[in-house]
Structures are given as structure tokens and as C-alpha cells.
VOPAGU-2260 file (C-alpha; in pm, 1 decimal, decimal comma):
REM VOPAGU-2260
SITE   aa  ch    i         X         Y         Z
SITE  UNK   A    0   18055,4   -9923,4   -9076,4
SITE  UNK   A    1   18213,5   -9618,9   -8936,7
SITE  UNK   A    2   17821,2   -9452,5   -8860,8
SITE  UNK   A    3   17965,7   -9138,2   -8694,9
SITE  UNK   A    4   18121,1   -9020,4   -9027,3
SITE  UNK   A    5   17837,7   -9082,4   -9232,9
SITE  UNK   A    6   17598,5   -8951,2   -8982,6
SITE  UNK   A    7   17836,6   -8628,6   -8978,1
SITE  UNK   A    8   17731,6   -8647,5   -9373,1
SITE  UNK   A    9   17388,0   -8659,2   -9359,7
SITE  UNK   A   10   17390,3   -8370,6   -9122,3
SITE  UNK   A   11   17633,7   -8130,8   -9392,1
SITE  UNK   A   12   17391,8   -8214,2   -9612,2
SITE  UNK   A   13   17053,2   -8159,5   -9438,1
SITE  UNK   A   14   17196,0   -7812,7   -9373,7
SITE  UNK   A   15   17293,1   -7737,6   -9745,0
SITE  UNK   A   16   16973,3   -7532,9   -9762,2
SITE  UNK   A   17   17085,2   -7233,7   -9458,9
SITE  UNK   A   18   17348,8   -7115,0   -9806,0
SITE  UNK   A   19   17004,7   -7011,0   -9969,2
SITE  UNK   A   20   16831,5   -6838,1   -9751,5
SITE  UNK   A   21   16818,1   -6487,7   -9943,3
SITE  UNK   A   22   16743,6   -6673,8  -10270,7
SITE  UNK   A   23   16440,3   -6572,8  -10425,1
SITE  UNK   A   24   16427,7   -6858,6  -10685,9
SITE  UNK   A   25   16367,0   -7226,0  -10627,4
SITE  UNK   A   26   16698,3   -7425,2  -10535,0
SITE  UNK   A   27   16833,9   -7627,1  -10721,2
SITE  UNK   A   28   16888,0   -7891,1  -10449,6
SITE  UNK   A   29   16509,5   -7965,3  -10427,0
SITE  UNK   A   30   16430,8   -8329,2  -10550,5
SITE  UNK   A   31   16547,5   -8680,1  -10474,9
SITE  UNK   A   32   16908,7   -8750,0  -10442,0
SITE  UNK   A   33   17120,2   -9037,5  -10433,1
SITE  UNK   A   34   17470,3   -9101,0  -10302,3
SITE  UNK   A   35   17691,6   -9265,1  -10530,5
SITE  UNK   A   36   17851,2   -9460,1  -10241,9
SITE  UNK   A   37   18111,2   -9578,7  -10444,3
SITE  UNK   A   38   18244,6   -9293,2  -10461,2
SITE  UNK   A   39   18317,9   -9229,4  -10083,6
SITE  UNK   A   40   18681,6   -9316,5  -10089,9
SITE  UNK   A   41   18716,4   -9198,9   -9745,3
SITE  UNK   A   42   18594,0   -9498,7   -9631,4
SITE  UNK   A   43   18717,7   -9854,0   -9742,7
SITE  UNK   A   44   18412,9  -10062,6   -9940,8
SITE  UNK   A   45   18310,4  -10295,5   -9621,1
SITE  UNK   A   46   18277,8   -9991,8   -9450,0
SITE  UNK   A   47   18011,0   -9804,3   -9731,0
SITE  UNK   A   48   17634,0   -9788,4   -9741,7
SITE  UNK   A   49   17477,1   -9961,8   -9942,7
SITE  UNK   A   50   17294,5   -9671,8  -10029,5
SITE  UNK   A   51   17211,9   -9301,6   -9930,1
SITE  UNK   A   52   16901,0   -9148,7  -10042,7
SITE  UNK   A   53   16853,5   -8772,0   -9985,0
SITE  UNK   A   54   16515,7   -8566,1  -10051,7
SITE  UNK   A   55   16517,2   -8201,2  -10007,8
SITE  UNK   A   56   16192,2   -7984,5  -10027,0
SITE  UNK   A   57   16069,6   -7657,5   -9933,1
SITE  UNK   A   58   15868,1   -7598,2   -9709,6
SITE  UNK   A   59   15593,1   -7333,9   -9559,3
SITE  UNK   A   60   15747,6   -7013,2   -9378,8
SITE  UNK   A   61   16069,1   -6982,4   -9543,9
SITE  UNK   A   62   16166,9   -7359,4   -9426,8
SITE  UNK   A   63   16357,9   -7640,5   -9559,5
SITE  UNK   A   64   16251,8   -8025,9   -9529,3
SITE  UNK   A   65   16542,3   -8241,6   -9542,9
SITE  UNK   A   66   16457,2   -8641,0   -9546,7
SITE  UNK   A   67   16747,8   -8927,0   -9573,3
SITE  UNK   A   68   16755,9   -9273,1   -9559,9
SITE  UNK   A   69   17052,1   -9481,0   -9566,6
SITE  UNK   A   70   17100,1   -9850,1   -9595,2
SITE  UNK   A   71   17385,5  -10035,7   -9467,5
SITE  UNK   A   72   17593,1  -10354,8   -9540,3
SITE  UNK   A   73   17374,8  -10539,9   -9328,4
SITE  UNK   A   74   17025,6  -10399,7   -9540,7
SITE  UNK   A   75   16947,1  -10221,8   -9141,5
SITE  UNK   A   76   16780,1   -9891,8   -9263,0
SITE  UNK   A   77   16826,1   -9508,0   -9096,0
SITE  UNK   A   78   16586,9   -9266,2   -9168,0
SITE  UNK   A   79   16620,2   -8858,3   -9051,8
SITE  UNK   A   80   16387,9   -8639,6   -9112,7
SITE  UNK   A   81   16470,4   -8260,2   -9009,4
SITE  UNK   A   82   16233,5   -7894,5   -9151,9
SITE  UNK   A   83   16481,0   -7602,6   -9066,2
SITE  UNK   A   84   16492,7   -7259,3   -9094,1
SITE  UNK   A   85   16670,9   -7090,8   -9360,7
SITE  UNK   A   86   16868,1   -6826,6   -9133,3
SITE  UNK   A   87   17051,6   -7091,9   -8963,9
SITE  UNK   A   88   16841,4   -7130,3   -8611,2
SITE  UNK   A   89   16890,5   -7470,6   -8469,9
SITE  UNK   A   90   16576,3   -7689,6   -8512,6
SITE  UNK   A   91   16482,2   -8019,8   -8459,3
SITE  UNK   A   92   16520,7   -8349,5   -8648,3
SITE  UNK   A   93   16444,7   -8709,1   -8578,3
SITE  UNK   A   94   16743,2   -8975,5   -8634,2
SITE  UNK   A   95   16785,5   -9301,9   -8461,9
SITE  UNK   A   96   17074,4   -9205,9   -8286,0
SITE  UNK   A   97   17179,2   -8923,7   -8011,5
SITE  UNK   A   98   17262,6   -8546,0   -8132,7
SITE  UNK   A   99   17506,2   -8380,7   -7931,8
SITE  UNK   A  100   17517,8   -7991,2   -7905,8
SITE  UNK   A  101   17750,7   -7775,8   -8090,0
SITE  UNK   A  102   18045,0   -7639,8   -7853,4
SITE  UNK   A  103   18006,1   -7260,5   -7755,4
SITE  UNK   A  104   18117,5   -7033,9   -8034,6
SITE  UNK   A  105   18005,1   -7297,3   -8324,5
SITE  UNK   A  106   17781,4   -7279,7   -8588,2
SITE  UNK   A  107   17467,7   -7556,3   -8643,2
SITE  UNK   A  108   17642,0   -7687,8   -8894,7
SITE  UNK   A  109   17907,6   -7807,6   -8630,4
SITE  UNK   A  110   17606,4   -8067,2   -8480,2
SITE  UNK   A  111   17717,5   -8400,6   -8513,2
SITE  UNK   A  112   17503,2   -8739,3   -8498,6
SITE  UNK   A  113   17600,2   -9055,0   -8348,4
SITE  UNK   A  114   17422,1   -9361,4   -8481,7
């Protein structure tokens, strides 16, 4: 399974919530998610999750909770759990792999994961 890409995903996605940050309403994004995996033709069908499961929630102080699991071909299961700011400031997240920095210049939402 290529893990890099999909971790590279997962991060996109736990970020969604920086777009929002002015919004006064509730986002639309908050709830349980799932990935229709079979629709990731980047990657050939061995290669897929078997599934993706993404929860967003708000949280207190103008933060966002983002919580995914995802559940390869061989049923081993990832879980990431990351509560960000809404103005973009890095933050922390747990994930079984290594997080490398962004390169000078880049935005957050250049952080990639390595599983």
C-alpha cells in the first residue's frame, strides 16, 4: 500500500477546517465521514484501504478536532487524532508514523506523514 500518499490524504483533510476560520456558522464538514476507497483511482485496487473513516468536530477556543482511522488490505488499523487552530498555526497530532516539517516558505498544509 503506497502509505505516504494516503497519509499525505489524511493530512489535506485534517486541515480542511483552517478554510473556515472566519465562519460564523457551523461547518458543514462536522460529522462522520467515510472514504469511498473505490473511488481512489490514483492508486491501483491492491494498493487501496480497505477503508478510511474521517470525524471532524469543533472544538473549544475556536479549534478543530480532526480524528481518522484507516484500515488496510491486511485489516492493520491507523488512527490520527489532531485539534488545530483555525488560523492555520501548526499544532500537534498523534499518527503512528513520523511527521516531517514543512520546508521554509510553506504553508502547514505542506506537512506530510510517513506511515
Amino acid at each position: 500500500m503506497n502509505r505516504t500518499g494516503l497519509a499525505l490524504l489524511v493530512i489535506v483533510l485534517s486541515s480542511a477546517g483552517a478554510a473556515l476560520a472566519g465562519a460564523p456558522v457551523r461547518s458543514p464538514l462536522v460529522g462522520h465521514w467515510v472514504l469511498q476507497v473505490d473511488k481512489l483511482t490514483m492508486m491501483p485496487p491492491e494498493a487501496r484501504p480497505k477503508r478510511v473513516d474521517l470525524e471532524f468536530a469543533e472544538a473549544a477556543d475556536g479549534r478543530w478536532n480532526s480524528r481518522v482511522q484507516i484500515v488496510d488490505q491486511a485489516d492493520h488499523e491507523l488512527h490520527s487524532e489532531s485539534t488545530l487552530s483555525l488560523d492555520g498555526t501548526p499544532g500537534m497530532g498523534s499518527s503512528p508514523g513520523r511527521v516531517s516539517r514543512p520546508r521554509r516558505g510553506s504553508t502547514p498544509s505542506a506537512w506530510t506523514a510517513r506511515l
